[in-house]
N, C-alpha and C positions, 0 to 999 in steps of 0.2 A: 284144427279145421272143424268148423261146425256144419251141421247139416245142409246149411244153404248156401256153402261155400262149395260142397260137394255137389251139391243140387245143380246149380249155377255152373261149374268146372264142366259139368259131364254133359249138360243141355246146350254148351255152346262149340259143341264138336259135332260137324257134319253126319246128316241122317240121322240123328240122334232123337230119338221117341221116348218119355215115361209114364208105366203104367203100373196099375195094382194086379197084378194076373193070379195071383196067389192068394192076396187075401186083402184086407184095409191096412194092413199096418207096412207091410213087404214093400219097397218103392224098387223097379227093375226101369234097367235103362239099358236100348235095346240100341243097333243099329244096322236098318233096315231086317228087323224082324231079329235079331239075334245078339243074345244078351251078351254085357263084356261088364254088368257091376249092378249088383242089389245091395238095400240094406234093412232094416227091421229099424222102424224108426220108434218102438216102443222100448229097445234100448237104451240105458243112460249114458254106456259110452259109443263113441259112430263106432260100427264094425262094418266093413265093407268085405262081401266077396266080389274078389277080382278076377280073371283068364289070368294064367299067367304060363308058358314056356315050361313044362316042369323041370329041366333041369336048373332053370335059373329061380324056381320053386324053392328048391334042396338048398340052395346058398342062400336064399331071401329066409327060409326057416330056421338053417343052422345061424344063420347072423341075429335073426331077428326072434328069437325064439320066443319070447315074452309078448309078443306081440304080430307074429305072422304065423298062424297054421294054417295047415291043411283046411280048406273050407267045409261046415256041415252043412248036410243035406246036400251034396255037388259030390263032382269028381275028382277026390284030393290030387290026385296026380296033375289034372287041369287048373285048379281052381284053388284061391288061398283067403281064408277070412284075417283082414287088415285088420285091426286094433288100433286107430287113430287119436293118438295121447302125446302127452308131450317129450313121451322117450323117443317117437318117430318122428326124423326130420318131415316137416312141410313139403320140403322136394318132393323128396323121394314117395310119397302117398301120390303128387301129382302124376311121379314119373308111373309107376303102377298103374293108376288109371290109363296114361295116353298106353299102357305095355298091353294092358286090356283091348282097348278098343281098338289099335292096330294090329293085336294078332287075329283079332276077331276079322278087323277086314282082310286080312292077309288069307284067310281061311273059304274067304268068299270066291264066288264063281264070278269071270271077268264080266261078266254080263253085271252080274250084280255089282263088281264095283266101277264099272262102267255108268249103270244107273248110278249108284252114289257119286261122282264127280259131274253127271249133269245136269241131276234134278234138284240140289241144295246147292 
């Protein structure tokens, strides 16, 4: 997966805003106000931090060690920096994101995903 595959997958999911809040290089992708996937695009390989369940963290790390940790600069317990290469299926990077960005609305107040099913 390339950056504008990424770019592309994450901008066409409801509510979905990106900004630089960090710095020029940092791309975060928010929905309604609340992030679920950044990545540092001055990297050479994509590393995405994801939201992710931490118990389904522990199994996504112990299976994928080489390529899913604990995310830096976040909350490793919440959050896992992806290494998107060709030892991770394609899927499973998609399914990550959508795991992102539905726990992230799953976390919101009904108002707020009330707003998101009526205003996009």
């Amino acid at each position: 997966m390339h950056i504008e595959t990424f770019r592309e997958y994450c901008l066409q999911k409801k509510g979905v805003t990106e900004s630089f809040p960090f710095n020029e290089t940092t791309l975060v992708f928010k929905v309604l106000n609340k992030m679920f996937a950044l990545t540092d695009l001055e990297l050479d390989v994509l590393k995405i931090n994801l939201k992710c369940d931490p118990e389904k963290s522990i199994a996504l790390r112990e299976e994928f060690h080489n390529n899913i940790k604990p995310a830096f600069h976040m909350n490793k317990k919440h959050w896992n920096t992806v290494t998107v290469n060709t030892q991770l299926p394609p899927k499973l990077v998609l399914e990550l994101i959508d795991h992102s960005y539905n726990l992230v609305i799953s976390k919101m107040t009904k108002k707020e995903r009330d707003l998101l099913s009526k205003s996009f």
